[in-house]
C-alpha positions in Angstrom: 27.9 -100.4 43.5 26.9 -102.2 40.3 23.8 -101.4 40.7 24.2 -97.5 41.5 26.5 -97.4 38.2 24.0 -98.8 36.0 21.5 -96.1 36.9 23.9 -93.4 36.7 24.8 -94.8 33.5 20.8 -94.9 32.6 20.5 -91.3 33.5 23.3 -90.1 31.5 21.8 -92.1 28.3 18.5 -90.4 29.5 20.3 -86.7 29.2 22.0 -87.3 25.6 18.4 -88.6 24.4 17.0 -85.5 25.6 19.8 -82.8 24.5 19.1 -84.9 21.0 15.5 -84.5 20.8 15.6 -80.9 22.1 18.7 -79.5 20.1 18.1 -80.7 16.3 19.6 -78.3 14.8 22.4 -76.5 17.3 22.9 -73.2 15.0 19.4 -72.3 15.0 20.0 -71.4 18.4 16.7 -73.2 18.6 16.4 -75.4 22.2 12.8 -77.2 21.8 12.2 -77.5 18.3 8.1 -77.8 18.5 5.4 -77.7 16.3 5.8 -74.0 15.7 9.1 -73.5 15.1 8.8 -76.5 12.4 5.9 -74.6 10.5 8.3 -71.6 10.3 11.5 -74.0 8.9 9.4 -75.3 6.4 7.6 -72.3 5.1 11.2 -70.7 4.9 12.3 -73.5 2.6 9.3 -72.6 0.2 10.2 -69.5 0.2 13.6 -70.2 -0.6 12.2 -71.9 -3.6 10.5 -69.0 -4.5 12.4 -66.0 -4.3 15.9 -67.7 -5.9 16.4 -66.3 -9.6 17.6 -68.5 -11.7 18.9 -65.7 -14.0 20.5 -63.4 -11.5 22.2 -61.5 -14.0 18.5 -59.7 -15.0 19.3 -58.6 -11.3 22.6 -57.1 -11.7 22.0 -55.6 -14.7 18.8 -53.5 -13.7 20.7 -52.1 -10.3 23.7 -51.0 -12.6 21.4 -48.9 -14.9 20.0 -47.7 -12.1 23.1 -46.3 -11.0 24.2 -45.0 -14.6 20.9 -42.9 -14.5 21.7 -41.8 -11.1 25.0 -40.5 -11.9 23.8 -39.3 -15.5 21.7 -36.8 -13.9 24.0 -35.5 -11.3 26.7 -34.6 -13.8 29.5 -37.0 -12.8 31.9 -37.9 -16.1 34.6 -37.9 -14.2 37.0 -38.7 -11.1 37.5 -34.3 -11.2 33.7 -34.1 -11.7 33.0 -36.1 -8.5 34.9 -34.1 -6.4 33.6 -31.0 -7.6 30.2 -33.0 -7.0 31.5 -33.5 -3.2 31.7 -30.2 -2.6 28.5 -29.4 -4.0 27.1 -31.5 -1.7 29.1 -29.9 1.2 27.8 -26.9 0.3 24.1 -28.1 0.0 24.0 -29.9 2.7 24.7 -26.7 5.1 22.0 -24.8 2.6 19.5 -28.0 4.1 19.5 -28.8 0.4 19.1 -32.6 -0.9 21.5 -34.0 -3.7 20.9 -38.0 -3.7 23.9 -40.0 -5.0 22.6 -43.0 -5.5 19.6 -44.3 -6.9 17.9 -45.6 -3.5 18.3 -42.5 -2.3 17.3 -40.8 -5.1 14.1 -43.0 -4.8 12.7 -41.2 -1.1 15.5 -39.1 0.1 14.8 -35.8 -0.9 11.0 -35.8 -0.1 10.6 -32.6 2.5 7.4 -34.6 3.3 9.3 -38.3 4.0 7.8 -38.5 7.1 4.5 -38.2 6.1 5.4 -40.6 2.7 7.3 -42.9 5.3 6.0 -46.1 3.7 7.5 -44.9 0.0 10.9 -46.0 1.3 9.2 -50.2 0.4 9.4 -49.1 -3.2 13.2 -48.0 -3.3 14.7 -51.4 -2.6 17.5 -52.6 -5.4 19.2 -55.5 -5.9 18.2 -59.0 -5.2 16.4 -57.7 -2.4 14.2 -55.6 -4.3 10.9 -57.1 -3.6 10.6 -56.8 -0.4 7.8 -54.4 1.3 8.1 -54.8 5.3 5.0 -53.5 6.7 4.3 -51.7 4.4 0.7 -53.2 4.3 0.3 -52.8 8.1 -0.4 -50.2 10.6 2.1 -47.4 12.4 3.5 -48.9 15.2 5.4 -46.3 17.7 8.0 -47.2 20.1 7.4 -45.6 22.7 9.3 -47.4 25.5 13.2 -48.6 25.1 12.9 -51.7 28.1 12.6 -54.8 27.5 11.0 -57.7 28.9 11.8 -60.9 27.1 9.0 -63.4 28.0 6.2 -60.8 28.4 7.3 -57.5 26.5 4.9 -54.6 27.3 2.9 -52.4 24.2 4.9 -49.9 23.5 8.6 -51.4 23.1 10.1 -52.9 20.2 10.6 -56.5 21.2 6.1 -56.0 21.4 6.2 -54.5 18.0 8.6 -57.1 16.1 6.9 -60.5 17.7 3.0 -59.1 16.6 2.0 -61.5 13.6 1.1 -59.0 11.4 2.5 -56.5 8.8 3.9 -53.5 10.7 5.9 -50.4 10.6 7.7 -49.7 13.1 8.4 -46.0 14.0 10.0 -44.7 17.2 9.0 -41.6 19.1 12.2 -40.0 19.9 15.7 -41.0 20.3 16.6 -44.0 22.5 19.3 -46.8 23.5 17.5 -50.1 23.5 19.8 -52.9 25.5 18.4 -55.9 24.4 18.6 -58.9 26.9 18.3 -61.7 24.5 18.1 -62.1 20.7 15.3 -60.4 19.3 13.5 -62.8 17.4 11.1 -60.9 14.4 8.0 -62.5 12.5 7.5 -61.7 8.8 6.3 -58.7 7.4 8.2 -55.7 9.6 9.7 -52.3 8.6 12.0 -51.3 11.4 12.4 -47.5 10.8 14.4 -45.3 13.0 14.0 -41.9 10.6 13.4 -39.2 12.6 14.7 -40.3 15.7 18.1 -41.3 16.9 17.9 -45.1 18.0 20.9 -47.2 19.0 20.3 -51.1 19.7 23.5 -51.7 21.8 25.0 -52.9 24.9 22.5 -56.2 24.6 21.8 -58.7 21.9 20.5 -57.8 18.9 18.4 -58.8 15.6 17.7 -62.2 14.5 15.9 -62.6 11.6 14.9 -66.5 11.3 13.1 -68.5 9.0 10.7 -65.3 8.1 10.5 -63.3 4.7 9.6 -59.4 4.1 11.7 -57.4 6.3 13.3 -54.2 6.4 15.5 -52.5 8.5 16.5 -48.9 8.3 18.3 -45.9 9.8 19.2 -47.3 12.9 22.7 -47.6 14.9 23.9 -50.8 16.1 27.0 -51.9 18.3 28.5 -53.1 21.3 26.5 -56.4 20.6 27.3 -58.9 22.9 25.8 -62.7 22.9 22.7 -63.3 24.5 22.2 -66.3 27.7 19.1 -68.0 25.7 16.2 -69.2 28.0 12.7 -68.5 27.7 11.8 -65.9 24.8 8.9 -64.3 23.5 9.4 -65.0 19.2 5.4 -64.1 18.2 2.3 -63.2 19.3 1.3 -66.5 20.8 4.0 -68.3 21.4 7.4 -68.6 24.1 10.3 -71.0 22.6 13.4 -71.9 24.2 16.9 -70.7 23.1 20.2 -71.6 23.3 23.0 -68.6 23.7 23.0 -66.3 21.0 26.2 -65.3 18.9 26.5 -61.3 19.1 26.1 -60.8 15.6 24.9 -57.3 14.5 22.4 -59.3 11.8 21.7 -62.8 12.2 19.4 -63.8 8.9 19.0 -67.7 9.1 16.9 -69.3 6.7 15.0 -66.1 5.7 14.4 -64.7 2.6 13.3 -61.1 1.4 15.4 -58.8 3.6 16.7 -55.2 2.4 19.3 -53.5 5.6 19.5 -50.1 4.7 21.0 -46.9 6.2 23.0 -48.8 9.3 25.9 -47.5 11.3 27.2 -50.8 12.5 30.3 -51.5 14.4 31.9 -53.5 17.5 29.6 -56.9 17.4 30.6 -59.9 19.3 30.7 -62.0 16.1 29.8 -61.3 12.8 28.0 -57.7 11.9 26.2 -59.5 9.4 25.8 -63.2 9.0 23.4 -64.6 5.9 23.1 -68.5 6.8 21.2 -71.7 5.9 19.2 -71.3 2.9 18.2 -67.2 2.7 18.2 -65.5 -0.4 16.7 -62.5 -2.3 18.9 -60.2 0.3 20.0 -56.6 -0.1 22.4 -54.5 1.8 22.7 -50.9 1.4 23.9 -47.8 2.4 25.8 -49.2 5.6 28.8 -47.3 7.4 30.8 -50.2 8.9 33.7 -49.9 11.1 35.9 -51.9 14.5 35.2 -55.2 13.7 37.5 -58.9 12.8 34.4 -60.9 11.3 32.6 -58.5 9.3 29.9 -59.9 6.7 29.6 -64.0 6.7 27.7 -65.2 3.9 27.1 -69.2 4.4 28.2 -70.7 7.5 29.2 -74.5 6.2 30.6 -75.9 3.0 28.6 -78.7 3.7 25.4 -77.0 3.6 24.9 -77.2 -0.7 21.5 -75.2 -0.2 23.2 -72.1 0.1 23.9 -72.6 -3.4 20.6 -70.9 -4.1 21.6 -67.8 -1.7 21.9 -64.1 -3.9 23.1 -61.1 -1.9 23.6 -57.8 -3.3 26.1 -55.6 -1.4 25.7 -51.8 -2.5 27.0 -48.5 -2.0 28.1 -49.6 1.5 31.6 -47.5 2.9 33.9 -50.0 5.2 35.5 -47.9 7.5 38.4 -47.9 9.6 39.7 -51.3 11.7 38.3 -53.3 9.8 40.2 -57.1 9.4 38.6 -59.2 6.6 34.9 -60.9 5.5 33.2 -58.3 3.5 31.9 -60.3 3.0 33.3 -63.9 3.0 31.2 -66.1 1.4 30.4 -70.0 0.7 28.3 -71.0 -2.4 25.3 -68.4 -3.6 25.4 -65.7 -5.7 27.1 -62.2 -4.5 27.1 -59.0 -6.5 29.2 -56.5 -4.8 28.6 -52.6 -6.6 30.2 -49.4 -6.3 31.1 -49.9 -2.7 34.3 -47.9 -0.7 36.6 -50.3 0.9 39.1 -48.1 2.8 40.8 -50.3 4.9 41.2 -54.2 5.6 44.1 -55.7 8.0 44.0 -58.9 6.3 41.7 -59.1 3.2 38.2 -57.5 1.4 36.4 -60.4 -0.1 37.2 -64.2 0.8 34.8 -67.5 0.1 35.0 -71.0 -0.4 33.1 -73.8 -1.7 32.9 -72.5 -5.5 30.5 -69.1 -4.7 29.9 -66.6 -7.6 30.8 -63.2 -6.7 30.7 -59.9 -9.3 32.3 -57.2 -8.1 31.7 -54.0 -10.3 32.5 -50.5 -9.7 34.2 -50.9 -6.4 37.0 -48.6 -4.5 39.9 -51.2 -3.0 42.4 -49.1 -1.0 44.9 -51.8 0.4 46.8 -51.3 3.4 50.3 -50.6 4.2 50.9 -54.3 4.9 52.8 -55.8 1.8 51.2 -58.9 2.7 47.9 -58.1 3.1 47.6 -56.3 -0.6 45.4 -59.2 -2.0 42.0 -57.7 -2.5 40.6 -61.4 -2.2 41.1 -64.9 -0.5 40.2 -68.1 -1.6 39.7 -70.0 1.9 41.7 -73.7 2.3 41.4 -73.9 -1.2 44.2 -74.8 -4.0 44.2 -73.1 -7.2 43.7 -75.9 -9.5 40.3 -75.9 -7.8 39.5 -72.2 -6.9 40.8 -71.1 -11.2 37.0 -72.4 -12.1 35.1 -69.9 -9.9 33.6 -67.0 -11.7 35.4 -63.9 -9.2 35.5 -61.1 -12.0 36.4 -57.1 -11.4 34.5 -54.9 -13.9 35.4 -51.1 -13.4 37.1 -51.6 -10.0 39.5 -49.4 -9.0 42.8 -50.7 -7.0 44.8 -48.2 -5.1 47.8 -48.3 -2.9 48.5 -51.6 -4.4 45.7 -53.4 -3.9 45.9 -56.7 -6.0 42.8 -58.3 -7.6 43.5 -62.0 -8.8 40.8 -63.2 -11.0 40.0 -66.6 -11.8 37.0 -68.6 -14.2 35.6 -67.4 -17.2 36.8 -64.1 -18.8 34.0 -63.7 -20.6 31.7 -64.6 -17.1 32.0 -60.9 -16.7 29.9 -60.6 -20.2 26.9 -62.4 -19.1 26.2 -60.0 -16.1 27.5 -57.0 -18.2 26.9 -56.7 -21.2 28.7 -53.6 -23.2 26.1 -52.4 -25.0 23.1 -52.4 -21.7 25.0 -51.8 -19.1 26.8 -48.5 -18.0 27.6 -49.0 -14.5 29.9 -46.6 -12.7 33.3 -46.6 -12.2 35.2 -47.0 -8.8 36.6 -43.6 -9.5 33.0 -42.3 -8.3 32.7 -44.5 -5.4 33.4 -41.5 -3.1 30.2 -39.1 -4.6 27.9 -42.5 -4.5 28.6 -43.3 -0.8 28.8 -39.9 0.2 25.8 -40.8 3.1 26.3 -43.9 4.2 25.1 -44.7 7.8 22.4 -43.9 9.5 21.3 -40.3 8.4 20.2 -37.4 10.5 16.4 -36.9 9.2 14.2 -33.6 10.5 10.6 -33.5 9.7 9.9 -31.0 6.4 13.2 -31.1 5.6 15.1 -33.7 3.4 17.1 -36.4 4.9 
């Protein structure tokens, strides 16, 4: 009986070495850990290095000119003015007319010939996110096929496309529900594109964008996300890793830098609709109609992870919809500059964070709900206030309605250094409405404005 224990006892030893040497790093999903998947961690942390700006304000400053221009053009001085704007655009929009309302729309929206100039969208990106260019060095690549075969996917389908390692844009051919079985893991240098066609990643898993850079994704719907099984995936050309179960987030971007998600209708994930984890940076996201969800936007995953301290997001002209709870986003360290976006509803709170992150919110619409205990635009998580009065969370030109309560805290003149009076003219929350007017995924017809 001794004897039978000790090699049970051996065995089990046997199993923890194993799940150790497999399973590094458990949130990277990531079961066996191999020579490939190392090359990609470390080339992620260079990039990191790379793409953080040490002077984000340069950052927030150009996107809020951008917008004063944008709104100088279309007339707006005033709250009246926008909604006489509004129903321009109502009126326009029946006429097949175009009337951008912000200025990365402005940048491609109105071409009649966008689908011919698709790869002019690389150019519009704003924000921290502004250098990235997808694929737009690469080839066309059509989707033709929405199945999906992890381990061997055939030419023609998307999981195919996205694991190629080289620069591609990826187009699809018509409309189509794509039910991911697992994760689908992307290598660098992608434009995902739905323009033109009506494409819905749901009822599966969904994206993960992991230790990569240069990626885009655009124009496409994505819900019902539920968490993938892991096992045996395809995650490049050459090369089948081993995964652990997937979260059900909307957006996973781990370690990757370089990303701009524009144009998304995202609601009803799992876990978080988008998650910005472990050391990414230089991230935009724009444009985005989000609605039905607890855990919306999580911007750092650990307050023991101090390398997120290099993490900038910029979160623009985005609308948050109806049943919505809290984590738009809710962030730890980093940088976070959060423009001219609609927030109509929350159940609990807007923006939350811990572990001292910076976060700028400018030209914002809060609309609080009916809860008296839930008017607090922000939340400082399992932190006192003798500790959380030093973070720089300062409102420039937000506007609070129904309540809502904005509590600021560190410097008052922080606000100065990424505003400056006499360079900056970003827009008011009073014009939030006109600037998010088409948010979502749009409806885009060949020779015709989107």
């Amino acid at each position: 009986m001794a004897a039978a224990t000790g090699n049970q006892g051996f065995s089990l030893c046997l199993l923890c070495l194993l799940f150790v040497v497999i399973i590094p790093t458990p949130q990277a999903h990531i079961a066996e850990y191999d020579d490939y998947w190392r090359e990609r961690e470390l080339q992620a942390k260079e990039n990191l290095e790379r793409e953080y700006n040490p002077r984000p304000e340069e950052v927030t400053n150009h996107l809020n000119d951008r917008v004063a221009a944008t709104l100088t053009e279309l007339g707006s001085n005033g709250t009246a003015t926008s909604r006489r704007s509004l129903a321009r655009l109502g009126r326009k929009r029946r006429e097949t007319k175009c009337e951008a309302t912000n200025p990365i729309d402005q940048c491609w929206r109105c071409d009649p010939n966008w689908e011919k100039n698709r790869k002019r969208l690389a150019d519009c990106a704003l924000g921290f996110g502004r250098g990235v260019t997808g694929g737009k060095n690469g080839e066309i690549y059509v989707v033709t096929n929405c199945s999906d075969d992890v381990i061997n996917p055939a030419p023609g389908t998307l999981r195919h496309a996205v694991t190629r390692n080289v620069p591609l844009w990826i187009i699809f051919s018509r409309g189509m529900i794509i039910r991911l079985k697992e994760e689908l893991i992307m290598t660098c240098d992608k434009t995902i594109d739905g323009r033109g066609a009506n494409v819905h990643i749901a009822y599966g898993a969904s994206f993960t964008i992991q230790f990569i850079k240069n990626v885009i994704i655009h124009n496409i719907h994505i819900h019902h996300i539920i968490p993938g099984k892991g096992g045996l995936i395809q995650d490049g050309a050459n090369h089948i890793g081993l995964r652990t179960r997937s979260d059900g987030d909307g957006v996973s971007i781990f370690g990757a830098t370089n990303i701009w998600l524009d144009h998304l209708s995202i609601y009803k994930c799992s876990d978080g609709i988008i998650d910005i984890i472990q050391g990414s940076t230089a991230i935009t996201i724009s444009n985005c109609h989000i609605t039905d969800h607890n855990d919306v936007m999580l911007f750092g995953s650990s307050d023991s992870y101090t390398q997120d301290e290099k993490m900038q997001v910029t979160v623009a002209f985005n609308r948050f919809g109806k049943n919505l709870v809290q984590r738009m986003p809710r962030a730890r360290f980093g940088f976070v500059h959060v423009v001219n976006n609609d927030y109509t509803f929350w159940n609990m709170y807007a923006i939350g964070g811990s572990s001292h992150p910076t976060i700028i919110s400018q030209g914002n619409r809060f609309r609080a709900p009916r809860n008296i205990a839930a008017k607090e635009v922000l939340k400082r998580e399992f932190t006192a206030p003798e500790v959380w009065k030093c973070w720089d969370w300062r409102s420039d030109g937000d506007v609070l309605l129904n309540g809502a309560i904005f509590i600021q805290s560190g410097s008052p003149d922080a606000i100065k250094k990424f505003a400056p009076e006499k360079t900056i003219k970003f827009m008011s929350g009073h014009k939030v409405p006109l600037i998010v007017h088409y948010s979502g995924a749009l409806t885009c017809s060949p020779g015709k404005p989107c």
